[in-house]
Biopython code that builds the backbone (N, CA, C, O; Angstrom):
import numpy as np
from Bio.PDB.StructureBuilder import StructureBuilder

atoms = [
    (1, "UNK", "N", (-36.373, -247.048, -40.409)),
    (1, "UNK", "CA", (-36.494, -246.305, -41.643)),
    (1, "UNK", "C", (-35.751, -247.070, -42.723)),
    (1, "UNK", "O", (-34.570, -247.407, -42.646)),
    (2, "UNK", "N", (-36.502, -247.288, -43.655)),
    (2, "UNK", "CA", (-35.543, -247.605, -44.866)),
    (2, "UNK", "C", (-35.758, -246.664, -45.973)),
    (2, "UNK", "O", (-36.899, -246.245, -46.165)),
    (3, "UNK", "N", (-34.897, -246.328, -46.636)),
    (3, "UNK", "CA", (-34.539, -245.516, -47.948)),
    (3, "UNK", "C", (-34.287, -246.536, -49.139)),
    (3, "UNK", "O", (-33.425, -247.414, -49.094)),
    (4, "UNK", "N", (-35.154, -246.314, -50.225)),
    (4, "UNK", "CA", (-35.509, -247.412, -51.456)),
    (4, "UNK", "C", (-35.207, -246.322, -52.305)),
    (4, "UNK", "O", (-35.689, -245.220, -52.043)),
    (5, "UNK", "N", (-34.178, -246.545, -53.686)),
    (5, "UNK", "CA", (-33.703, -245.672, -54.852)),
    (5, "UNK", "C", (-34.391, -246.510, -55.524)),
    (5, "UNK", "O", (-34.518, -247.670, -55.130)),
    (6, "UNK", "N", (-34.989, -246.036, -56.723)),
    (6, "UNK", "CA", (-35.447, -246.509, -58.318)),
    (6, "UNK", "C", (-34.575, -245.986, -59.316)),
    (6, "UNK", "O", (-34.599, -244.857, -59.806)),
    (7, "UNK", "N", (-33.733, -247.013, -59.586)),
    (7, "UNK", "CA", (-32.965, -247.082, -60.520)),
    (7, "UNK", "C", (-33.640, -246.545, -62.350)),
    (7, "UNK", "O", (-34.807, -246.152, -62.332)),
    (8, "UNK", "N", (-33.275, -246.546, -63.079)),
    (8, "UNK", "CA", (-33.565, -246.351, -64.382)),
    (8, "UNK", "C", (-34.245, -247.621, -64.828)),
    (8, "UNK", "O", (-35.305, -247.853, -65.411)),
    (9, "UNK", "N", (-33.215, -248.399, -64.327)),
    (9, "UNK", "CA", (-33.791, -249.817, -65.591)),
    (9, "UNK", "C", (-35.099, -250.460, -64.825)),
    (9, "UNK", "O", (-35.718, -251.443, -65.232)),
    (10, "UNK", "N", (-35.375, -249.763, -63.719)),
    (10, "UNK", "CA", (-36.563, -250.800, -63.305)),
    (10, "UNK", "C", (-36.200, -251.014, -62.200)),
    (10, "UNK", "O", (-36.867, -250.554, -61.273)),
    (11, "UNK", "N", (-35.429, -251.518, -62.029)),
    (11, "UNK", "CA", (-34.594, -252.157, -60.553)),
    (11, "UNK", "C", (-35.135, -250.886, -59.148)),
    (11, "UNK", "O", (-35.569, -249.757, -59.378)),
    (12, "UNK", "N", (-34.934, -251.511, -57.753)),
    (12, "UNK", "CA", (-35.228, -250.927, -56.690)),
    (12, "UNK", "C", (-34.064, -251.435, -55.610)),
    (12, "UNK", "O", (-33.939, -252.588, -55.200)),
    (13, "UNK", "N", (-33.216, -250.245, -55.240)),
    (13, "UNK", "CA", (-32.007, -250.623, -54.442)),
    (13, "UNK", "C", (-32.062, -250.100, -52.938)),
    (13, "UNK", "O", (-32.099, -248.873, -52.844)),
    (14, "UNK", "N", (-32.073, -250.808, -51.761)),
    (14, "UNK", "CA", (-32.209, -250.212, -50.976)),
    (14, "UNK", "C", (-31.094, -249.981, -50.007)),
    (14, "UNK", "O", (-30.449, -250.866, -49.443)),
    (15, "UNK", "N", (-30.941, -248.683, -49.878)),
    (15, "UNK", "CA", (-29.871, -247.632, -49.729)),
    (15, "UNK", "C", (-29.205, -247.618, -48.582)),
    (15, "UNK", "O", (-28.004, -247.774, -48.365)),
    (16, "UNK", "N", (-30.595, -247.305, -47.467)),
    (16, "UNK", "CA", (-30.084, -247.111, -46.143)),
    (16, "UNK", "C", (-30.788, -248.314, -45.412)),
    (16, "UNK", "O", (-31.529, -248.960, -46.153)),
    (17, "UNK", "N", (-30.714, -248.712, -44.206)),
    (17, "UNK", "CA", (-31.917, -249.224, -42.973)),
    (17, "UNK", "C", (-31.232, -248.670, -41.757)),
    (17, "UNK", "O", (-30.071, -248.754, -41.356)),
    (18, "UNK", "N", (-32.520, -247.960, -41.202)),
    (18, "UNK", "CA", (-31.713, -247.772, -40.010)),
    (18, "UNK", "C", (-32.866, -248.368, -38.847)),
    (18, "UNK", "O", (-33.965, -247.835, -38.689)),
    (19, "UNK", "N", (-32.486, -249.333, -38.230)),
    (19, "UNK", "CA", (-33.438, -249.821, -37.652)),
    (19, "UNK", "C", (-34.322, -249.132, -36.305)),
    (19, "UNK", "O", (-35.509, -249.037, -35.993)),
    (20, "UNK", "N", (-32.918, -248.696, -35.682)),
    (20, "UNK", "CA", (-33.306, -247.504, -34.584)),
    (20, "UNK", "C", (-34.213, -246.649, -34.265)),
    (20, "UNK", "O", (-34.722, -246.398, -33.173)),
    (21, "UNK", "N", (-34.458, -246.018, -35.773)),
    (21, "UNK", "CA", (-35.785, -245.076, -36.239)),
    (21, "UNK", "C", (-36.481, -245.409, -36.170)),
    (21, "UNK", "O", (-36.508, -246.205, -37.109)),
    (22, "UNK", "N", (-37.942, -245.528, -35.328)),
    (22, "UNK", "CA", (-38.977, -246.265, -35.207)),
    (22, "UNK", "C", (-39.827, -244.732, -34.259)),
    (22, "UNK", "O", (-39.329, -243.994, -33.409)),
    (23, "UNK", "N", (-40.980, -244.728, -34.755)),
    (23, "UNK", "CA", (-41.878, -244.033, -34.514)),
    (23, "UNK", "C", (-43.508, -244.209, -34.660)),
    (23, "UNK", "O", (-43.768, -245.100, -35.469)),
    (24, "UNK", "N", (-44.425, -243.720, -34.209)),
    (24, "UNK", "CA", (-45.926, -244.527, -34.408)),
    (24, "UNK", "C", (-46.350, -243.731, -35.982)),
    (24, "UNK", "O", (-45.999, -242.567, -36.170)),
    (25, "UNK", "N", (-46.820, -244.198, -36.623)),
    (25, "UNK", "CA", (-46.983, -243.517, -38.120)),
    (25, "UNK", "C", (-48.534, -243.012, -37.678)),
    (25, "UNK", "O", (-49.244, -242.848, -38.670)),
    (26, "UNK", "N", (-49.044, -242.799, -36.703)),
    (26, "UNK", "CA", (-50.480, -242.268, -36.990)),
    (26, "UNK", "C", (-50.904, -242.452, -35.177)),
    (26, "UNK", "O", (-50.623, -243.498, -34.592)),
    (27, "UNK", "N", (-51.478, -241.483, -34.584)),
    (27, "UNK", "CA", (-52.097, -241.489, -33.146)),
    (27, "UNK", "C", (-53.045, -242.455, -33.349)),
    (27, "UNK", "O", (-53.526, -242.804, -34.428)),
    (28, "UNK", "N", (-53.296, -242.887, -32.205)),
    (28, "UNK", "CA", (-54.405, -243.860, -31.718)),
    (28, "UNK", "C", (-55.735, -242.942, -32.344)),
    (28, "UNK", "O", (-56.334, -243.611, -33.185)),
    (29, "UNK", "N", (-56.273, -241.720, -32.158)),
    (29, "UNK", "CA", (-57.301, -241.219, -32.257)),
    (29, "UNK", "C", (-57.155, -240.965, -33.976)),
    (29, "UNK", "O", (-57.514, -239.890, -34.457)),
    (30, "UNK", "N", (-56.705, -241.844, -34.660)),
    (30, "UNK", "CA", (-56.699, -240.804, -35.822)),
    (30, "UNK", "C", (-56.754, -242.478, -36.874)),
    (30, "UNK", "O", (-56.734, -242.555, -38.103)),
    (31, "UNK", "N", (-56.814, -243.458, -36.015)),
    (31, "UNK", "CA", (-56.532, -244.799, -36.811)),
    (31, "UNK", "C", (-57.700, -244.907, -37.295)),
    (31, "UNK", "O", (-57.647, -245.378, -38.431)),
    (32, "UNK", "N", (-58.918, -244.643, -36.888)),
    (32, "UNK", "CA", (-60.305, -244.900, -37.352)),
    (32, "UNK", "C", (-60.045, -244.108, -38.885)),
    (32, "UNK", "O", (-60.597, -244.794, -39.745)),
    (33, "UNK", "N", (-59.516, -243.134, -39.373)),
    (33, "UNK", "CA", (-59.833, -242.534, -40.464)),
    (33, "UNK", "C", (-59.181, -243.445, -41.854)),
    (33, "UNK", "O", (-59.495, -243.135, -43.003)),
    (34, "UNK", "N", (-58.345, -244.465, -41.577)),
    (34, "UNK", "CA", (-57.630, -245.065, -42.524)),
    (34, "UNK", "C", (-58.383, -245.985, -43.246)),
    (34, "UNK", "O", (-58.966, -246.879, -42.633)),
    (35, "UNK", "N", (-58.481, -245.879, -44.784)),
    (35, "UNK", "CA", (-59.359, -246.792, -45.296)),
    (35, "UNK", "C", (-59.289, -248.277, -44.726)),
    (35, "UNK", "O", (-60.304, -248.917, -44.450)),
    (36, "UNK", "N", (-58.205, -248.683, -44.602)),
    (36, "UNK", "CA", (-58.077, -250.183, -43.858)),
    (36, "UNK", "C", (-58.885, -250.450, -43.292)),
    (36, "UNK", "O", (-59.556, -251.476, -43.393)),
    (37, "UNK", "N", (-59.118, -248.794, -41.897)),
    (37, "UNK", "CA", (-59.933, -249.814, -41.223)),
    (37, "UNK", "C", (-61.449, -249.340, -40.864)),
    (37, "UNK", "O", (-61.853, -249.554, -39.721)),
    (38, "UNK", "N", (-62.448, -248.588, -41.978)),
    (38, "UNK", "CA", (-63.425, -248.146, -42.056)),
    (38, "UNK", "C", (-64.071, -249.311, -43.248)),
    (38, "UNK", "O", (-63.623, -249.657, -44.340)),
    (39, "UNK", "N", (-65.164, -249.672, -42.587)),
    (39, "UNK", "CA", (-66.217, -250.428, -43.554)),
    (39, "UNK", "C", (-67.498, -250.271, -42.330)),
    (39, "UNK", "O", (-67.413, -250.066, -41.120)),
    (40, "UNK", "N", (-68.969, -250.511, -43.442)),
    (40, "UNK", "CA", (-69.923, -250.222, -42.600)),
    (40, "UNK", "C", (-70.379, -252.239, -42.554)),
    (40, "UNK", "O", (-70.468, -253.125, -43.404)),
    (41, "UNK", "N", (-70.546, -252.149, -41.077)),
    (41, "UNK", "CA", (-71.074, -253.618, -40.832)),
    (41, "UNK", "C", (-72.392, -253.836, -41.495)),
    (41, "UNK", "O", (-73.058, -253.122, -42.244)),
    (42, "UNK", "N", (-72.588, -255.118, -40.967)),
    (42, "UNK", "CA", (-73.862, -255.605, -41.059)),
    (42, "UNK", "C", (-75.325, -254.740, -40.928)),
    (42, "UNK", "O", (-76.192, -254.465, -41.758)),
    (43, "UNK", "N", (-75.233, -254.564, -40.056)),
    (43, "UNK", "CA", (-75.872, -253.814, -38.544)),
    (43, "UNK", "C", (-76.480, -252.585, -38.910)),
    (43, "UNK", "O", (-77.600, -252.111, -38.720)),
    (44, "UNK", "N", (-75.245, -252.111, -39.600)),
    (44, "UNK", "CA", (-75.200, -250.418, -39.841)),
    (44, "UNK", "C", (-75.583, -250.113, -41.616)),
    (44, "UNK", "O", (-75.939, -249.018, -42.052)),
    (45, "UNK", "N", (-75.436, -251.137, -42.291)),
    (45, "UNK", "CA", (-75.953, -251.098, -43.701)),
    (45, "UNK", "C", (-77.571, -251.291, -43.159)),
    (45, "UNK", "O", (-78.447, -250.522, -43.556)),
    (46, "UNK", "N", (-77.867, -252.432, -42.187)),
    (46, "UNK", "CA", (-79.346, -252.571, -42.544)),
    (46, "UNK", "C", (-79.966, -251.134, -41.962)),
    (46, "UNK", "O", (-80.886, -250.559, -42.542)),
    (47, "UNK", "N", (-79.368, -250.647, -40.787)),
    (47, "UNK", "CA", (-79.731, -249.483, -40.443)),
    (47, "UNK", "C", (-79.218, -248.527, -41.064)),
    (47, "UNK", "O", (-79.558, -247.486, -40.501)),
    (48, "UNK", "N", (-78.355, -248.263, -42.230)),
    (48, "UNK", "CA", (-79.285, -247.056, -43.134)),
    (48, "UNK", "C", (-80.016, -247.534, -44.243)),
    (48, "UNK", "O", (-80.380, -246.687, -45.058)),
    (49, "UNK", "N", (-80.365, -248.960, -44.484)),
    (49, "UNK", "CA", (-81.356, -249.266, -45.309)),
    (49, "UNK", "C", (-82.659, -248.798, -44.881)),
    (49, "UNK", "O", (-83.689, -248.575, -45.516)),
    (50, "UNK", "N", (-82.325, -248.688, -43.471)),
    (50, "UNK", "CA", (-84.098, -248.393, -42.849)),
    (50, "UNK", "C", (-84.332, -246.652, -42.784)),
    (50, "UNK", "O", (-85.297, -245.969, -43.127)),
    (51, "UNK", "N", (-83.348, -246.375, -42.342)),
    (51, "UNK", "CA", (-83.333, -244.888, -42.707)),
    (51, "UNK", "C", (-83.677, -244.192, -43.986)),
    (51, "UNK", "O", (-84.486, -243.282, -44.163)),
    (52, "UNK", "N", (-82.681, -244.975, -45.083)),
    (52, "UNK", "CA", (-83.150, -243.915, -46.227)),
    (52, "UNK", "C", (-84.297, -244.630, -46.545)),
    (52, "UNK", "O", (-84.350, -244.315, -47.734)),
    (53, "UNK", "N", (-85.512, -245.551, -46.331)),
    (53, "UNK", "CA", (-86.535, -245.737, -46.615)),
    (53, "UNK", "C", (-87.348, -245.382, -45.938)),
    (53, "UNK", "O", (-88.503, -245.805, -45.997)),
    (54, "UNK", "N", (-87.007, -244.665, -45.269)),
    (54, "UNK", "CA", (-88.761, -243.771, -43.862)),
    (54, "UNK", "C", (-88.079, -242.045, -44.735)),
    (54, "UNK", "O", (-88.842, -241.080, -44.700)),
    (55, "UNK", "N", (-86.988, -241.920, -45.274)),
    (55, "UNK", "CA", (-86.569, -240.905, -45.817)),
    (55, "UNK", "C", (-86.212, -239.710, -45.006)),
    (55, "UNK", "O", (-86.420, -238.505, -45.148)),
    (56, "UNK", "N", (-85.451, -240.618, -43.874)),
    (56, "UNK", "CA", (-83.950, -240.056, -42.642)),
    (56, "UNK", "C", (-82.752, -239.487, -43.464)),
    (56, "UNK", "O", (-81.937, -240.263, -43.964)),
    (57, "UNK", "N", (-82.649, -238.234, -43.596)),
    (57, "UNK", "CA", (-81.188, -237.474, -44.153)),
    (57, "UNK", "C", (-80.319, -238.441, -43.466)),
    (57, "UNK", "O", (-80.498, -239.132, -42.463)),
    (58, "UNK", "N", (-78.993, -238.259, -44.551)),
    (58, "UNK", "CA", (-77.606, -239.130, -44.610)),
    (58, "UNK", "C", (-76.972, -238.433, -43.395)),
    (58, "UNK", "O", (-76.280, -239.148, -42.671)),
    (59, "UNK", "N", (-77.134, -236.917, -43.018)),
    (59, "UNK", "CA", (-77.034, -236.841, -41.544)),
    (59, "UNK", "C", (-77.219, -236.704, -40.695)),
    (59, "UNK", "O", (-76.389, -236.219, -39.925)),
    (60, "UNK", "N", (-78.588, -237.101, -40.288)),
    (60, "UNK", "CA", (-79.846, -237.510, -39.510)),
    (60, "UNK", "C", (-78.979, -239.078, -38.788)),
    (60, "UNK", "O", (-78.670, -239.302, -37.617)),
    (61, "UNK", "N", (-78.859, -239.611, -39.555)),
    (61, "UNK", "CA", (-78.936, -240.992, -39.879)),
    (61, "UNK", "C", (-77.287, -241.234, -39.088)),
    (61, "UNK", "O", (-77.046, -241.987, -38.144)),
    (62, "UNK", "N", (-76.258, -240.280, -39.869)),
    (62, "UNK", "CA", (-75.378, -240.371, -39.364)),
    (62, "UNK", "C", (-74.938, -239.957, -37.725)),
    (62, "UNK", "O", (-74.180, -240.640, -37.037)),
    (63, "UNK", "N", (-75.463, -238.946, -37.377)),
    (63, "UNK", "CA", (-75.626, -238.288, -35.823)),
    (63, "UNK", "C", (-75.763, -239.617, -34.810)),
    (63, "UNK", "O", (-74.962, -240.063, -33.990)),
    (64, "UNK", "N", (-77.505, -240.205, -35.313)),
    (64, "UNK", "CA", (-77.973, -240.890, -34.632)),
    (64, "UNK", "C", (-77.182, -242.336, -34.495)),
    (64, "UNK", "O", (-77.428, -242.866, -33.411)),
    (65, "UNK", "N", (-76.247, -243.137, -35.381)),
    (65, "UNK", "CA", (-75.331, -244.305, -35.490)),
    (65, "UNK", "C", (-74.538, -243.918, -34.622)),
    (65, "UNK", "O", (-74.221, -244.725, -33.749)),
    (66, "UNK", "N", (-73.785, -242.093, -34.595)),
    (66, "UNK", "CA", (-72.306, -242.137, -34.028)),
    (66, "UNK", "C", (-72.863, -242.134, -32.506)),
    (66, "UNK", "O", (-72.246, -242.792, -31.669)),
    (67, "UNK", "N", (-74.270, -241.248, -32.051)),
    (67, "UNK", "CA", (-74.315, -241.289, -30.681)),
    (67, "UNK", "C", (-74.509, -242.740, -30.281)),
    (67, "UNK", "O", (-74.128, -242.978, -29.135)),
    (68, "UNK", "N", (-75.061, -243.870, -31.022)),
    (68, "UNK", "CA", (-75.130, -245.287, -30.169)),
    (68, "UNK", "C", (-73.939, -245.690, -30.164)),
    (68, "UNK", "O", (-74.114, -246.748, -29.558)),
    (69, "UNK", "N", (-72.910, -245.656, -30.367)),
    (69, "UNK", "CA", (-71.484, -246.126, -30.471)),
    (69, "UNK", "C", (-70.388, -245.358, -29.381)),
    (69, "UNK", "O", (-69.386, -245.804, -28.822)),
    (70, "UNK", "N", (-70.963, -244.156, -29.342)),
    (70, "UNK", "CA", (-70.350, -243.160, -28.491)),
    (70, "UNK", "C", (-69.329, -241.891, -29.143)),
    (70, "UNK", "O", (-68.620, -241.096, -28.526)),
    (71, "UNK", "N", (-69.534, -242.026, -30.519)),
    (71, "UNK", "CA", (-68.867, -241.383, -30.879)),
    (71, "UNK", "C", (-68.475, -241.388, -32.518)),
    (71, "UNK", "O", (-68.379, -242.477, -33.085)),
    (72, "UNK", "N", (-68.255, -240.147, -33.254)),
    (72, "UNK", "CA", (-67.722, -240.671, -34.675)),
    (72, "UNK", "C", (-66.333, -241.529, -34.854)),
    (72, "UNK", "O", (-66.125, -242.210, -35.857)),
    (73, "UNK", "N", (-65.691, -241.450, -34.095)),
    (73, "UNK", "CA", (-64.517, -242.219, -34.129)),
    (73, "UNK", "C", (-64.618, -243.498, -33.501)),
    (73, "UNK", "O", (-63.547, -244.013, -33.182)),
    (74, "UNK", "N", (-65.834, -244.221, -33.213)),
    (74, "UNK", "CA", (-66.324, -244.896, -32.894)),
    (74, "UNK", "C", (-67.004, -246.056, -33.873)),
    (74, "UNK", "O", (-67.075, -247.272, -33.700)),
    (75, "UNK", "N", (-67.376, -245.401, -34.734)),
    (75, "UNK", "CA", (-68.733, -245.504, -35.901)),
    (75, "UNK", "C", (-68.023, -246.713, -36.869)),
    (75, "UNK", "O", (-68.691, -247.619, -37.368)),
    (76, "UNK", "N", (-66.681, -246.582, -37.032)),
    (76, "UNK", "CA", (-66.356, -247.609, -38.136)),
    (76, "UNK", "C", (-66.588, -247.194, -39.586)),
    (76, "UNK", "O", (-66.420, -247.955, -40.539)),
    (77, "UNK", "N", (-66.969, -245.979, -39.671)),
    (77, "UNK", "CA", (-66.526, -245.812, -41.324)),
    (77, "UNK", "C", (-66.759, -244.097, -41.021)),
    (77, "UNK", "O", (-67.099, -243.788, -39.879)),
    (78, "UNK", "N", (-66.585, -243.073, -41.986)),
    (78, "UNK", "CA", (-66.346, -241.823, -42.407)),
    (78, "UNK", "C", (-67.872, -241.527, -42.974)),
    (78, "UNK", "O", (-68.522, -242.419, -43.519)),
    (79, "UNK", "N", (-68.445, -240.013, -42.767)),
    (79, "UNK", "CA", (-69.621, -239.331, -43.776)),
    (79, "UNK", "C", (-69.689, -240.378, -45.187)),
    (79, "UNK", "O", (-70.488, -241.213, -45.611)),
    (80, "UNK", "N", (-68.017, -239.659, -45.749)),
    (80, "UNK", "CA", (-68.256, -240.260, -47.046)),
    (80, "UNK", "C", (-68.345, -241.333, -47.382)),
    (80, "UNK", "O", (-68.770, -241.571, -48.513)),
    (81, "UNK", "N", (-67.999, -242.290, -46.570)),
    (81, "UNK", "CA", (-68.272, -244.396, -46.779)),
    (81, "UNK", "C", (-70.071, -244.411, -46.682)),
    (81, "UNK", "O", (-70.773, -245.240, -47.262)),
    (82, "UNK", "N", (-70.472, -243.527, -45.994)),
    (82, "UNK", "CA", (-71.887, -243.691, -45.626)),
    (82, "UNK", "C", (-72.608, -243.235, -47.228)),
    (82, "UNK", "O", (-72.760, -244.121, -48.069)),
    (83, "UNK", "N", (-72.926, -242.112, -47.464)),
    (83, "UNK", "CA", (-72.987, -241.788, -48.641)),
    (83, "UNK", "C", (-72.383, -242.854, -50.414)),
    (83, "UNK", "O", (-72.882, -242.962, -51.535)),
    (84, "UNK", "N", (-71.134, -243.405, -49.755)),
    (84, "UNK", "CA", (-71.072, -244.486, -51.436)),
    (84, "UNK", "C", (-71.945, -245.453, -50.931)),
    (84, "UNK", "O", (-72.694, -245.939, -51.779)),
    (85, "UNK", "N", (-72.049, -245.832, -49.893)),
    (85, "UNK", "CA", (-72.857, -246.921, -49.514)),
    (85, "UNK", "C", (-74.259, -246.715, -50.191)),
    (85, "UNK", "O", (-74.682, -247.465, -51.071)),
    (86, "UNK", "N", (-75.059, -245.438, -49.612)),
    (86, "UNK", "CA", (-76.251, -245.043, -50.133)),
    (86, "UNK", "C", (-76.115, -245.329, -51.928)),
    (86, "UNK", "O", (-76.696, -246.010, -52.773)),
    (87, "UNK", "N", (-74.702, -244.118, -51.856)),
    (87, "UNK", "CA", (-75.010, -244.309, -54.024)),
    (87, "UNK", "C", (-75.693, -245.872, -54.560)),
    (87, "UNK", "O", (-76.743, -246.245, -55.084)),
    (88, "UNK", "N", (-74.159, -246.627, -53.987)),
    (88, "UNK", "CA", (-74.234, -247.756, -54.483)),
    (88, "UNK", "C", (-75.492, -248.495, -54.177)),
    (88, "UNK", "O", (-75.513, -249.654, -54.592)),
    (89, "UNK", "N", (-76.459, -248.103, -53.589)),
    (89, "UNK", "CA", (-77.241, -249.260, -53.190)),
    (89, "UNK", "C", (-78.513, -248.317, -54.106)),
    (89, "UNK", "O", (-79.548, -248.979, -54.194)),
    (90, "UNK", "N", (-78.612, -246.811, -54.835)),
    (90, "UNK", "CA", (-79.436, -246.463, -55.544)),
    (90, "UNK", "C", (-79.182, -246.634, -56.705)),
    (90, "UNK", "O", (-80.100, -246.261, -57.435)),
    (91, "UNK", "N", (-77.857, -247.265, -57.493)),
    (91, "UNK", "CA", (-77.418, -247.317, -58.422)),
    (91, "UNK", "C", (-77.840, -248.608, -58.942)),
    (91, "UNK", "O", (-78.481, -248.697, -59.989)),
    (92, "UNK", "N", (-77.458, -249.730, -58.155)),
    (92, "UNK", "CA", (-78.035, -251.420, -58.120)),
    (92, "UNK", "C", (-79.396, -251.581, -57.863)),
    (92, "UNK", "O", (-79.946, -252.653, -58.115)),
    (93, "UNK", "N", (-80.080, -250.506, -57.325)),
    (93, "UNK", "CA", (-81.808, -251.005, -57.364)),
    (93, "UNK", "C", (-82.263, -250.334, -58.854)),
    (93, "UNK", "O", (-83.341, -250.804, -59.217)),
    (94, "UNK", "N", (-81.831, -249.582, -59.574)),
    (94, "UNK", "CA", (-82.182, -248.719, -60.422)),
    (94, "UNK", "C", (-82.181, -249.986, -62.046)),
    (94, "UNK", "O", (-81.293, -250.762, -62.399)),
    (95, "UNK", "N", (-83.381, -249.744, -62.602)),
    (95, "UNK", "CA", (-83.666, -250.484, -63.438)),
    (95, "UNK", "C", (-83.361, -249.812, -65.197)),
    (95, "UNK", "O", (-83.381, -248.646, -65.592)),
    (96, "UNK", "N", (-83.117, -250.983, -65.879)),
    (96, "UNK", "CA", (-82.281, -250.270, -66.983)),
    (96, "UNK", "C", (-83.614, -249.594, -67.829)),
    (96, "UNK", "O", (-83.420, -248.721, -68.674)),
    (97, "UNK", "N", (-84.448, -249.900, -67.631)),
    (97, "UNK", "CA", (-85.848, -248.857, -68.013)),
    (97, "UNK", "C", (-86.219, -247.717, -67.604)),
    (97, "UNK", "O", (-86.946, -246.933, -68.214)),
    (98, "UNK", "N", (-85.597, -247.532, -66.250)),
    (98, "UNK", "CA", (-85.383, -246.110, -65.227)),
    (98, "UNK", "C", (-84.708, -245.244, -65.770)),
    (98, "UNK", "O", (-84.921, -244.031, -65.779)),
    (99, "UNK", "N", (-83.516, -246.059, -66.443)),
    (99, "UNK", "CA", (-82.626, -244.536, -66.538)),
    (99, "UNK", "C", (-82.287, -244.888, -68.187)),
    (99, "UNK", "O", (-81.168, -244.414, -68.387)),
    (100, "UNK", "N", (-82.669, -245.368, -69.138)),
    (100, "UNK", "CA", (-83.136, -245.111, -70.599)),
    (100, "UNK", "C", (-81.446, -245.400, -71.029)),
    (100, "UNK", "O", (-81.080, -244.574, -71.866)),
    (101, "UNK", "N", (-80.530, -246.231, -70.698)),
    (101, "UNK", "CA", (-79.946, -246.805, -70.808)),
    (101, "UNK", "C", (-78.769, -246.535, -69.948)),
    (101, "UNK", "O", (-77.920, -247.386, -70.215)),
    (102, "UNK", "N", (-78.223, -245.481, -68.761)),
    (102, "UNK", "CA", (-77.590, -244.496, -68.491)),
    (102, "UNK", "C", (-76.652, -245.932, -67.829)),
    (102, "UNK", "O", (-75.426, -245.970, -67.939)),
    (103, "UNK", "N", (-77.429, -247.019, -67.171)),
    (103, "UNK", "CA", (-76.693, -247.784, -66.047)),
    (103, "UNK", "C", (-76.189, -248.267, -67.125)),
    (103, "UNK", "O", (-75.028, -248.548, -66.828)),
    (104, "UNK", "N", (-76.406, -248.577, -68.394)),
    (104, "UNK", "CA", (-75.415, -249.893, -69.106)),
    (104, "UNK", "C", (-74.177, -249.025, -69.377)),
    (104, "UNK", "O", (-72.982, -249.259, -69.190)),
    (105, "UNK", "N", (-74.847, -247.903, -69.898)),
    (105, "UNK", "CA", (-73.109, -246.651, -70.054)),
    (105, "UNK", "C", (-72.839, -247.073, -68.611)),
    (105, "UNK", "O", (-72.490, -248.254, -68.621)),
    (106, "UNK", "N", (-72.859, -246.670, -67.618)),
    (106, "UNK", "CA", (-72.229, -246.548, -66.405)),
    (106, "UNK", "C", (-71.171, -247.781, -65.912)),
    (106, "UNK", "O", (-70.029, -247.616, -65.484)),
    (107, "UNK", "N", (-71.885, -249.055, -66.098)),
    (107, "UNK", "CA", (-71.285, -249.817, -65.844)),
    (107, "UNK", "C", (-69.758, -250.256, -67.007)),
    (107, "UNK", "O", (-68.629, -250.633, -66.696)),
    (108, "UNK", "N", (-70.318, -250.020, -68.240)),
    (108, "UNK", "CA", (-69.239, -250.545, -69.077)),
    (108, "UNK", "C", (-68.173, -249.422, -68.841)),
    (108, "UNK", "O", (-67.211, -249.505, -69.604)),
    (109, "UNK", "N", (-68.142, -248.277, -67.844)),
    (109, "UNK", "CA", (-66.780, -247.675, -67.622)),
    (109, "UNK", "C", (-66.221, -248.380, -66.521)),
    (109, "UNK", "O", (-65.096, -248.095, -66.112)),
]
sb = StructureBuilder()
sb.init_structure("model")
sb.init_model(0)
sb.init_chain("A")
sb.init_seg("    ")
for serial, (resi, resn, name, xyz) in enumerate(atoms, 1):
    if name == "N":
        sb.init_residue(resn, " ", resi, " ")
    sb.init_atom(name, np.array(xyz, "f"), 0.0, 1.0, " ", f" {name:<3s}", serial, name[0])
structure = sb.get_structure()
């Protein structure tokens, strides 16, 4: 454990260490949920590219990934990584004639 004070002027002083204190910061079953270590592979982008184009629900799509893996904690990313994935990939096919200027607002935020 270490204990870090923030001083006024900016500065960062550290207070205590106690090295002794050592504990697991997160169960084995619970490491899959950490952004670190959720991204969708190769594999699994092209397979929901193929999905949302036969027009397979996001959890259709999702069921069927976690049972080949064995499991959602298995899967390598969360519902919601699956879903920005989708946004993002309807947002970048979308043409600036489609949406009457909406992507150039969108992007310049």
């Amino acid at each position: 454990m270490i204990k870090v004070n923030c001083r006024v002027t900016g500065c960062h002083q550290v207070v205590r260490v106690i090295r002794e204190y050592n504990h697991s910061l997160c169960s084995p079953s619970k490491i899959h949920l950490f952004r670190s270590h959720r991204s969708l592979s190769s594999v699994q982008a092209a397979e929901a590219d193929m999905a949302r184009s036969v027009e397979i629900t996001p959890k259709a799509t999702i069921d069927f990934m976690s049972k080949q893996v064995g499991g959602l904690e298995n899967l390598g990313f969360i519902p919601q990584d699956y879903k920005d994935y989708v946004h993002s990939k309807c947002i970048s096919e979308m043409k600036a004639e489609d949406t009457g200027g909406i992507l150039e607002y969108l992007q310049k935020k």
